[in-house]
BARO-423777 format. One line per field, with one value per residue (C-alpha): residue number from 1; residue in three letters; x, y negated, z. Coordinates in steps of 0.001 Angstrom, whole numbers, always signed. Last residue first. Layout:
BARO-423777
nr = (NUM,...)
rest = (ALA,...)
xx = (X,...)
yy = (Y,...)
zz = (Z,...)
end
This chain:
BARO-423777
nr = (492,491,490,489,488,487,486,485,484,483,482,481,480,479,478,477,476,475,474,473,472,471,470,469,468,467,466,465,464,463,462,461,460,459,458,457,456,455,454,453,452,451,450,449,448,447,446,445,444,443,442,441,440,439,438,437,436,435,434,433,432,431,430,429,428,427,426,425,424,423,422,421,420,419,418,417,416,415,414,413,412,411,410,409,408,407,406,405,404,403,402,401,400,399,398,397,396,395,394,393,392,391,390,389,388,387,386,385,384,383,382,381,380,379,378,377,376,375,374,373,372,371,370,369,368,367,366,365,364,363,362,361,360,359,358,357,356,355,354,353,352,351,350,349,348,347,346,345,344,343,342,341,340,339,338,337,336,335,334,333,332,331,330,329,328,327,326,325,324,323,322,321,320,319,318,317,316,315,314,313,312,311,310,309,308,307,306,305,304,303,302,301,300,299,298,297,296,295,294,293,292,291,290,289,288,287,286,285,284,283,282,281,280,279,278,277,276,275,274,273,272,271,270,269,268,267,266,265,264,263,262,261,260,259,258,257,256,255,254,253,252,251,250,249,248,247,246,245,244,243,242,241,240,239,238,237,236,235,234,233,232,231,230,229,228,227,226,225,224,223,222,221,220,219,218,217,216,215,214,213,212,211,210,209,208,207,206,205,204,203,202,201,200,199,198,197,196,195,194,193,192,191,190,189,188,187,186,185,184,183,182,181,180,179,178,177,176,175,174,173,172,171,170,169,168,167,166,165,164,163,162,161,160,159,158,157,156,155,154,153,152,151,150,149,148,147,146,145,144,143,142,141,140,139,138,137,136,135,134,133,132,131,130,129,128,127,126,125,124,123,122,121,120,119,118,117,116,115,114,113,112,111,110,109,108,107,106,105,104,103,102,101,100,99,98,97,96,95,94,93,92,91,90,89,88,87,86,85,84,83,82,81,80,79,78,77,76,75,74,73,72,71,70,69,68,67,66,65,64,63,62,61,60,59,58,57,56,55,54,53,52,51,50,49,48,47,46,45,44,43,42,41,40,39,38,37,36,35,34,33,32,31,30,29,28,27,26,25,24,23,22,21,20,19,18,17,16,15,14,13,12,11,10,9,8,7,6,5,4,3,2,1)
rest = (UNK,UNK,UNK,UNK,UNK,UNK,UNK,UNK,UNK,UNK,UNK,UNK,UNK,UNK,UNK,UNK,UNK,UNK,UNK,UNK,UNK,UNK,UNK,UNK,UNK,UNK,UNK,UNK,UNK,UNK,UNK,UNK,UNK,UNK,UNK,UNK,UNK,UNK,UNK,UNK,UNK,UNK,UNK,UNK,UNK,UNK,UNK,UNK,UNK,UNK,UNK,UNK,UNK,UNK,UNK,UNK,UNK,UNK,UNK,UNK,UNK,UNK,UNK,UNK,UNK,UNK,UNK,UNK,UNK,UNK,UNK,UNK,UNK,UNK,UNK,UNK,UNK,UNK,UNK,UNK,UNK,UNK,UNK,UNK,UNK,UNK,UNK,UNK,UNK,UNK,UNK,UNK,UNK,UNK,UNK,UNK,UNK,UNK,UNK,UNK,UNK,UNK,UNK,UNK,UNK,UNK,UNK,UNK,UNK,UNK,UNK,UNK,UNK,UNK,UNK,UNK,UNK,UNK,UNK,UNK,UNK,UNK,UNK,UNK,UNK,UNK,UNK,UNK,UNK,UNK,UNK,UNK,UNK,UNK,UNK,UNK,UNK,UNK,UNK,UNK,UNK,UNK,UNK,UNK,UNK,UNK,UNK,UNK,UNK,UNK,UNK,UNK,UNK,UNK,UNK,UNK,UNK,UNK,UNK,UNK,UNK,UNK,UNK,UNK,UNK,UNK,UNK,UNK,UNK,UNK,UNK,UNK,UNK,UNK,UNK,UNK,UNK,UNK,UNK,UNK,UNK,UNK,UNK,UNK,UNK,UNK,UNK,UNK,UNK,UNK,UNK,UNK,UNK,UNK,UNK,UNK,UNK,UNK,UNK,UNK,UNK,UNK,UNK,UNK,UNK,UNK,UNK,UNK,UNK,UNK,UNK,UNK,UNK,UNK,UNK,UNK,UNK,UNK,UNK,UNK,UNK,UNK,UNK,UNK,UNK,UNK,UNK,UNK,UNK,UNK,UNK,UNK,UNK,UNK,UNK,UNK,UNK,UNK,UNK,UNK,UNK,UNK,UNK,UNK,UNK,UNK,UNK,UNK,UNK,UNK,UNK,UNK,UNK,UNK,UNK,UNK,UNK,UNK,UNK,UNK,UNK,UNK,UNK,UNK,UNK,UNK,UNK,UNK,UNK,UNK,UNK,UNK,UNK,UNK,UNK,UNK,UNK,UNK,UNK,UNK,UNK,UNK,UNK,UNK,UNK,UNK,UNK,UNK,UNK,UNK,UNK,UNK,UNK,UNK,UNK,UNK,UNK,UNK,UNK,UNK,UNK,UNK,UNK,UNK,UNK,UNK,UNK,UNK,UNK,UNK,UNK,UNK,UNK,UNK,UNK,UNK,UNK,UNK,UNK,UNK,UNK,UNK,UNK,UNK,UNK,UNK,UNK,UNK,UNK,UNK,UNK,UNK,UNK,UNK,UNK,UNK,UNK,UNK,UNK,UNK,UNK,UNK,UNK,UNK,UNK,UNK,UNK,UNK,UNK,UNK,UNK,UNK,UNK,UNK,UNK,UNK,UNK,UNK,UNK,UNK,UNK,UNK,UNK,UNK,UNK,UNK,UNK,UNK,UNK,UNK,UNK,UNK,UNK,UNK,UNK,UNK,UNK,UNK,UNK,UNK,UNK,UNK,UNK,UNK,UNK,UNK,UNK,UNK,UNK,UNK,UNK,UNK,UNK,UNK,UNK,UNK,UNK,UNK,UNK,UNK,UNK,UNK,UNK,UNK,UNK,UNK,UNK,UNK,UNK,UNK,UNK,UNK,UNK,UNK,UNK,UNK,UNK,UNK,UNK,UNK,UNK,UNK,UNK,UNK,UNK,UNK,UNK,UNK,UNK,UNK,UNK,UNK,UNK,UNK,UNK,UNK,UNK,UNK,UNK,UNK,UNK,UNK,UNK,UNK,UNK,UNK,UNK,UNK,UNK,UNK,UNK,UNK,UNK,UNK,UNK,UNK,UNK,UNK,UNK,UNK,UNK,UNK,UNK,UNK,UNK,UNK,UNK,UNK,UNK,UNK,UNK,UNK,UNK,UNK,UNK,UNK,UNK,UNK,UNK,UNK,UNK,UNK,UNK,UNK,UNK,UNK,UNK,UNK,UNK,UNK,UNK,UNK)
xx = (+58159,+54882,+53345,+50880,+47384,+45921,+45621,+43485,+41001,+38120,+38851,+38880,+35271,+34534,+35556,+33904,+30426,+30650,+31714,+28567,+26257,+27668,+27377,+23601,+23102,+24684,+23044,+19696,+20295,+21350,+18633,+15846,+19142,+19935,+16307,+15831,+14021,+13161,+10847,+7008,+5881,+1943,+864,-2768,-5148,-6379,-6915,-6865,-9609,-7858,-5703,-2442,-539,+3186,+4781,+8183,+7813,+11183,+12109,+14253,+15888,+17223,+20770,+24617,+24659,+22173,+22071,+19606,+18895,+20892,+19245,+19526,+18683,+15697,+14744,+11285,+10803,+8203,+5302,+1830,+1772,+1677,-1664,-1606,-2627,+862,+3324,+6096,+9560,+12499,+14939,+16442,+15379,+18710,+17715,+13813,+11777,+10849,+8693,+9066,+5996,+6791,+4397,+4558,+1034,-1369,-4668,-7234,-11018,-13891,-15993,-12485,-10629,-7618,-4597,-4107,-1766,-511,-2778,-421,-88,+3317,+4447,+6497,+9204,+11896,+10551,+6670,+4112,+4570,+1533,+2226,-1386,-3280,-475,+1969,-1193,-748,+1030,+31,+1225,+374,+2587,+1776,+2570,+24,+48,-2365,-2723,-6565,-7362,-6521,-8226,-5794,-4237,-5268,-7930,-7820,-9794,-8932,-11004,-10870,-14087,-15869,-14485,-13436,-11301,-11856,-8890,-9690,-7784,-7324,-4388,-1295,+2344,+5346,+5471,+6233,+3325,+2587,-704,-744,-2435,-1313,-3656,-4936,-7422,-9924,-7961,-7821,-10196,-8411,-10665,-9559,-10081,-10496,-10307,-11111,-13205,-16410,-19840,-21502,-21531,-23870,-22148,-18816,-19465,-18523,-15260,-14255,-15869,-13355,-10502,-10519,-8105,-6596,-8327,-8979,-8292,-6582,-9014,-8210,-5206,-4903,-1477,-353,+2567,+2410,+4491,+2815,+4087,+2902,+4429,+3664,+4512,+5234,+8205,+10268,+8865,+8890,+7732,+7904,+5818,+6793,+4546,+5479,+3235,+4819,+2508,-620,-3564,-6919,-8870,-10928,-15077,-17315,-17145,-19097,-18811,-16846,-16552,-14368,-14155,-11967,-13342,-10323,-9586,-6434,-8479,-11406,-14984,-17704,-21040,-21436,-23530,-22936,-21951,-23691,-23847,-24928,-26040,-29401,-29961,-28006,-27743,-24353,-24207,-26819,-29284,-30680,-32694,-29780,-26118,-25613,-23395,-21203,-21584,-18938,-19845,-20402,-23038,-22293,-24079,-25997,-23640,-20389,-20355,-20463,-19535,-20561,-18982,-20123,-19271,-20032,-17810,-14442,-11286,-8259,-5493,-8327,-8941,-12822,-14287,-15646,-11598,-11174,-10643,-11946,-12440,-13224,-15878,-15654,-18683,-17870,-17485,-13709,-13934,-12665,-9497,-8462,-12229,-11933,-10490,-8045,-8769,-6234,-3988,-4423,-6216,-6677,-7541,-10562,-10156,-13693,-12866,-15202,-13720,-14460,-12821,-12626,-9469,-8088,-7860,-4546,-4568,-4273,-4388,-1655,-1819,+177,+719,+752,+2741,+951,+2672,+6233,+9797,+10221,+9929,+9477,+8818,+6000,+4222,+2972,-296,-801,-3857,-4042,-7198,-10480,-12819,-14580,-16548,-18014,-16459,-12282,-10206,-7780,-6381,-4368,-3795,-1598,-2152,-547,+2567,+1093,-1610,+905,+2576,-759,-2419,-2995,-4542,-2380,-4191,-1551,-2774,-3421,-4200,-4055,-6077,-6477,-9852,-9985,-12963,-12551,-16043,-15174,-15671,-13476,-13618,-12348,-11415,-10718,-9284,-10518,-14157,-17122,-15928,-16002,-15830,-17156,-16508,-18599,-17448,-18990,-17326,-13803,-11565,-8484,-5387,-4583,-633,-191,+2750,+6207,+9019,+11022,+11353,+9977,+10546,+9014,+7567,+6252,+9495,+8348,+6636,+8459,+11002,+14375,+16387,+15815,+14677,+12656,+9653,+7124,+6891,+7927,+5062,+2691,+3604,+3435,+53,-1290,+565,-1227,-4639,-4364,-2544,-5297,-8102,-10575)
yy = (+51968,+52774,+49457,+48297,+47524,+44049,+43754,+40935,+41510,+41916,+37804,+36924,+38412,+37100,+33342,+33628,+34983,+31953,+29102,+30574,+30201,+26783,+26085,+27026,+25035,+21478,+22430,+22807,+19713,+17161,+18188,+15464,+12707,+13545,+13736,+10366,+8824,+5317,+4311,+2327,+2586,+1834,+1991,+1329,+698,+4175,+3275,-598,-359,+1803,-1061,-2758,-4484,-4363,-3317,-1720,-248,+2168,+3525,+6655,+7996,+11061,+12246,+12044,+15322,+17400,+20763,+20528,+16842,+13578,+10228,+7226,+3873,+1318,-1013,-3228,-5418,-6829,-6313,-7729,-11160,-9380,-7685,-4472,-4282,-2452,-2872,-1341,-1782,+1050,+903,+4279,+7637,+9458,+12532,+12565,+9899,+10098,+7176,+6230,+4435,+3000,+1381,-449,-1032,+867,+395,+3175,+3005,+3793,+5865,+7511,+7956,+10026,+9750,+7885,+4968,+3353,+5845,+6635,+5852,+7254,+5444,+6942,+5486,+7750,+6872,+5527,+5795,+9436,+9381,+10967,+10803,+13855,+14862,+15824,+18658,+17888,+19372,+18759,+17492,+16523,+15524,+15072,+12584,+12210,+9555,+9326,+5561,+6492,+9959,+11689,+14674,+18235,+20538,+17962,+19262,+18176,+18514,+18227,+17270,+18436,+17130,+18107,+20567,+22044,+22462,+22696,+22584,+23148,+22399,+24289,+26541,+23599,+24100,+23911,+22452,+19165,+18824,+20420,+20333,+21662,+21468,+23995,+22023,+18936,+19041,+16591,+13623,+14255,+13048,+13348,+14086,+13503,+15225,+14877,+11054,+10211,+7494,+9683,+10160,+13494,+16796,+18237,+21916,+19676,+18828,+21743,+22235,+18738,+19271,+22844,+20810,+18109,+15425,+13962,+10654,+7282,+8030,+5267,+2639,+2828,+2129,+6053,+6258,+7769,+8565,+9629,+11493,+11892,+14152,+13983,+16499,+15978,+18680,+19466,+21819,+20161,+16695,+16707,+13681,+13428,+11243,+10456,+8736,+7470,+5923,+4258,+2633,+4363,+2751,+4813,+2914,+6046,+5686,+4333,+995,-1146,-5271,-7755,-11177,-14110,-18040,-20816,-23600,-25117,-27749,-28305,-30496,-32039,-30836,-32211,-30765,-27118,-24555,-22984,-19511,-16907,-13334,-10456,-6577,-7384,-11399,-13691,-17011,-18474,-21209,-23398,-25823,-25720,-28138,-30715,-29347,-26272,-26044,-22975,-19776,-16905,-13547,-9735,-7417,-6986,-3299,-4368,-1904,-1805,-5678,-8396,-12158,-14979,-18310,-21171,-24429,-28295,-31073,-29590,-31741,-29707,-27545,-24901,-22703,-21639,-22866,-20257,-19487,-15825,-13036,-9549,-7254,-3666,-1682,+2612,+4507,+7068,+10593,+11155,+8606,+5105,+2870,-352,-1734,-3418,-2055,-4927,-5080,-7045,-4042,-5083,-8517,-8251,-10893,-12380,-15883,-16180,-19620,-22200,-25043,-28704,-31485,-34978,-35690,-32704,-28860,-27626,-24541,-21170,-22020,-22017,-20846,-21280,-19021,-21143,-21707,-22688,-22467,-24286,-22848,-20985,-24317,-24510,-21006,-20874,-16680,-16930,-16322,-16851,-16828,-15695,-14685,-16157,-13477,-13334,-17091,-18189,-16796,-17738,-15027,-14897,-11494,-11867,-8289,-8983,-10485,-9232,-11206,-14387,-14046,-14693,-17295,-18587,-19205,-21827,-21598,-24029,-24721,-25999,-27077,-30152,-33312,-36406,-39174,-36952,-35830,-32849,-30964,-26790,-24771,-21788,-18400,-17480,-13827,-11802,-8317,-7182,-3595,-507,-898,-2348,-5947,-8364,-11878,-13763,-17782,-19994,-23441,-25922,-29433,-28498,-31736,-31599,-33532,-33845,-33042,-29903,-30535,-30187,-31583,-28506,-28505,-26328,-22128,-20244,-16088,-13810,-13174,-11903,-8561,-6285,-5246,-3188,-3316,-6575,-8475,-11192,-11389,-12903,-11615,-8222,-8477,-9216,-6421,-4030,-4373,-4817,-1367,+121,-627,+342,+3650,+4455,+3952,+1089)
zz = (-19580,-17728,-17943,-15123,-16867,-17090,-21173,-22177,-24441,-22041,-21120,-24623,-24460,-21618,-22484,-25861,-24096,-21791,-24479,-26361,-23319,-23178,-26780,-26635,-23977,-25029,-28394,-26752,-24764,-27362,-29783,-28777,-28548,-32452,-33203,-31566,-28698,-28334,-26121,-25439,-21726,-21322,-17420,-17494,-14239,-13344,-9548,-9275,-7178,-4836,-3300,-3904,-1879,-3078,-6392,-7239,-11137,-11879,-15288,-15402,-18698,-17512,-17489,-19551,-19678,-18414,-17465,-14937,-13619,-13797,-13005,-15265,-14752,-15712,-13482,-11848,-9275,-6674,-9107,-7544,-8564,-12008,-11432,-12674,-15912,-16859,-19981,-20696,-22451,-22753,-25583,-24689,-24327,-24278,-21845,-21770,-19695,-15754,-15385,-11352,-9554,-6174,-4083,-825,+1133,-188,+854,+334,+6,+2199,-143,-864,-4445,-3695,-6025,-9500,-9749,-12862,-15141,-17976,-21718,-23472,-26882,-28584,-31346,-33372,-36688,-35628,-32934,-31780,-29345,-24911,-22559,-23743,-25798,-22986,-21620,-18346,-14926,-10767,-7904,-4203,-1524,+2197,+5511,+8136,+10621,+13431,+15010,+14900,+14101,+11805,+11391,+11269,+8544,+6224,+3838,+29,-2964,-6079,-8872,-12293,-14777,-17900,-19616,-16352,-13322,-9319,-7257,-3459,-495,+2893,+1740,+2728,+1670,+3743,+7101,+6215,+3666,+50,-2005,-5353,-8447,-11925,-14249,-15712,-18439,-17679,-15848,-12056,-8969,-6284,-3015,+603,+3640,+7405,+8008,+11620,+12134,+12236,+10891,+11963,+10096,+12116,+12250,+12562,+15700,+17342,+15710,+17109,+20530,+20502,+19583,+21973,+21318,+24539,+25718,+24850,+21097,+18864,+16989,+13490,+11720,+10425,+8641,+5239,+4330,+716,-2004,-5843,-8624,-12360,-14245,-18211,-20745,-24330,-23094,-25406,-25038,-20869,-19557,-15757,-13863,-10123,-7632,-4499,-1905,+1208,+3799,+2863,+5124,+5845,+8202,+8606,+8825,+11127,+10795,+12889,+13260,+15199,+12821,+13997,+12729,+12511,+10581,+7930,+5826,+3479,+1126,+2412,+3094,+1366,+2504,+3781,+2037,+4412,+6127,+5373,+7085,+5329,+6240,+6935,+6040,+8905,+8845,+10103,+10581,+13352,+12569,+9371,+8229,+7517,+8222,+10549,+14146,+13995,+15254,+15617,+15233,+17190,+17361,+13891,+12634,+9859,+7806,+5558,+5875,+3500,+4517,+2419,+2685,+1635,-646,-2376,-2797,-2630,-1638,-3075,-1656,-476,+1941,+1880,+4820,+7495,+7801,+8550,+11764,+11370,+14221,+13535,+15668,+15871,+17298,+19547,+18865,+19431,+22338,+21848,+22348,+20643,+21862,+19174,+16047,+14646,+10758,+8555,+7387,+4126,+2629,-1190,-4235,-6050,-8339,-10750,-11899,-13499,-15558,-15532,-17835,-16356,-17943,-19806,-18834,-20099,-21436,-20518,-16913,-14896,-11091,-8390,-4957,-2072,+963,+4321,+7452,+6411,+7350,+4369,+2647,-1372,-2703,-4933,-5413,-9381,-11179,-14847,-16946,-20187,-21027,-22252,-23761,-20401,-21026,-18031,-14992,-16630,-14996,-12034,-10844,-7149,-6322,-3470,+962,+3162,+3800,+2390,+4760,+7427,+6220,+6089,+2067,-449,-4168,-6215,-9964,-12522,-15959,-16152,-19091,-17669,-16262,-13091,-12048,-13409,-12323,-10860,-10911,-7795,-7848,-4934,-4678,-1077,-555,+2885,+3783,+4517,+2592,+3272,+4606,+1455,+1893,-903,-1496,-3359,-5328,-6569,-7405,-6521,-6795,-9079,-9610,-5617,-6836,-4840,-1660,-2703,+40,-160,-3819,-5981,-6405,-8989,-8149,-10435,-12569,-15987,-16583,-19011,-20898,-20912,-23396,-23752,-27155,-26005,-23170,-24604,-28253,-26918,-24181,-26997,-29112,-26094,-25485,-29373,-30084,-27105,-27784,-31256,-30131,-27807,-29952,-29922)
end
């Protein structure tokens, strides 16, 4: 389907949601209730089977779970449960319907009902009403960052790294659920480490372990609100790489028929620290084997095809050891920090680059664009990224107005979004500047779309160049009345 298609269908429905605004886009992800609110018990989970995923930086876990209503009515609010403390950590929250992917629609919102409590919830509402006795299967998966405590918290610069995970052997649930386990998937078949839980029936003890996969369950009926404490120690030799603040800037450009994307990151290590000082010479020493390590010593960006002029900046200035290789086919950079990071390292840096404006910028009608963007781009790592705040800032021209967008970000995900202005060279009024505040969100949602539909007219397009041209004219006027004027001493 082609771009403008896509797009036009996008921001269609969001106007049809979210009114005529001058600014559009995702509604408020968060509802409050009273403080007394506890889930109706209007569902029972007949089946359900939860996946913990361990190979990356942070924890990913999928609920796939067939819901029953058991209510005599129709419903249509799901509450999926989570610690105060999970609730600080936790984002990408992305629902969808496991047998039939053409059904969409599905809603996710933060509830606020008693600060106080342990457990809040996040609700969901299904695209329609499920009615009495109806059963739908859910495929619910969402993010854990900064989760992993390395243990022991200090190592040796060539020592194997272990990561302590803690979890619930029961899926949490505000329902009863007739039927579950719990799968947990590890980067290797390294877990010296687990907890173990008396079995059901023929088996005796939970969990069983198959290479690289530990399983607890199936377990019998469990009921609502239950949980079975449980730890997991296991290797992972690679960087905990966690960005706490990434900013990304993308500035459109219709005279110059350009497209700067800028992005700004500090970016931690939350491995295991070192044990001792860092040894350079052991470092340069090992690199002839090209060993595993914790430490992260570069990064690659892959880039759309067609991007140009890359750079790589830091505090000190900017940085030689990276690479920019461009083609028909491909443009990666590659990046070298001027050290590894090591555990508790930090490591702040800013990359950049220009594109063609018409690779990612259509005229859609009159005075209407429509400008398609990756929401976040940056390094793509065998271990993944986490970041942790994230700001994304659409630079428009001067008098764009009538701003709405549309991301597939999750919507749980967006903390807040603006528009304001921001002046720059020789403007007048200033920049168009849309601003998307999110919160845990990992690599997988690299490339996810950012659409942004505007308004920008000839008169507004022509602004600047008359605003220049009339200066320079103002100038040449002033010096020239200026040469006219007669400074010498009279000799009367």
């Amino acid at each position: 389907m082609k771009f403008s298609a896509v797009a036009a269908t996008c921001l269609s429905f969001v106007s049809q949601v979210l009114g005529e605004s001058n600014v559009a886009g995702p509604s408020s992800s968060k509802v409050t209730l009273p403080d007394t609110f506890k889930p109706p018990q209007v569902f029972k989970n007949a089946n359900l089977v939860h996946v913990i995923s361990l190979e990356k930086n942070y924890a990913k876990e999928s609920i796939n779970v067939l819901i029953e209503n058991v209510s005599q009515d129709p419903q249509d609010e799901y509450f999926l449960p989570f610690t105060s403390k999970q609730m600080e950590r936790v984002g990408g929250i992305e629902v969808k319907d496991r047998k039939d992917a053409t059904v969409s629609g599905f809603a996710v919102e933060a509830v606020e009902f008693d600060q106080s409590s342990d457990i809040q919830y996040y609700r969901i509402r299904l695209p329609a009403p499920l009615p009495a006795k109806g059963q739908q299967t859910l495929g619910i998966s969402f993010y854990y960052l900064d989760v992993f405590a390395p243990l022991p918290a200090a190592i040796q610069q060539s020592d194997k790294q272990y990561l302590v995970y803690q979890f619930s052997a029961y899926c949490q649930s505000a329902y009863p659920t007739l039927k579950q386990k719990t799968e947990v998937k590890f980067p290797s078949s390294d877990v010296p480490d687990y907890t173990k839980i008396a079995g059901n029936g023929e088996i005796k003890e939970f969990p069983q372990k198959q290479g690289s996969k530990l399983t607890y369950g199936p377990f019998p009926e469990v009921p609502a609100g239950a949980v079975s404490a449980a730890t997991v120690r296991f290797e992972f030799t690679k960087p905990v790489t966690h960005v706490s603040l990434y900013e990304r800037d993308i500035e459109v450009s219709h005279w110059g028929g350009n497209i700067a994307f800028e992005e700004r990151y500090t970016l931690y290590n939350h491995g295991a620290n070192l044990s001792t000082q860092f040894d350079r010479v052991k470092w340069a020493q090992s690199q002839y084997f090209n060993p595993q390590s914790y430490a992260l010593k570069e990064l690659k960006v892959p880039l759309r095809v067609g991007s140009k002029d890359a750079y790589f900046t830091d505090v000190i200035g900017n940085v030689s050891t990276s690479r920019f290789r461009s083609n028909r086919r491909e443009a990666v950079l590659e990046l070298k920090p001027r050290y590894p990071v090591f555990g508790g390292w930090k490591y702040p840096f800013t990359i950049g680059w220009n594109a063609d404006a018409k690779t990612f910028l259509r005229k859609k009608s009159g005075d209407s664009y429509l400008l398609n963007v990756p929401f976040i781009e940056g390094p793509k790592q065998p271990e993944g990224i986490a970041f942790e705040q994230t700001q994304v800032r659409v630079l428009l021209p001067e008098g764009a107005e009538n701003v709405r967008f549309y991301t597939t970000i999750p919507e749980s995900s967006i903390t807040d979004y603006t528009v304001d202005l921001q002046k720059t060279y020789l403007d007048t009024i200033g920049r168009t500047v849309l601003t998307i505040k999110t919160r845990n969100l990992v690599d997988d949602f690299r490339d996810r779309d950012l659409i942004v539909s505007y308004n920008y007219s000839l008169a507004a397009s022509l602004r600047k160049p008359l605003i220049i041209f009339s200066s320079m004219v103002s100038v040449f006027i002033g010096i020239w009345a200026i040469s006219k004027v007669d400074v010498k001493f009279s000799t009367k």
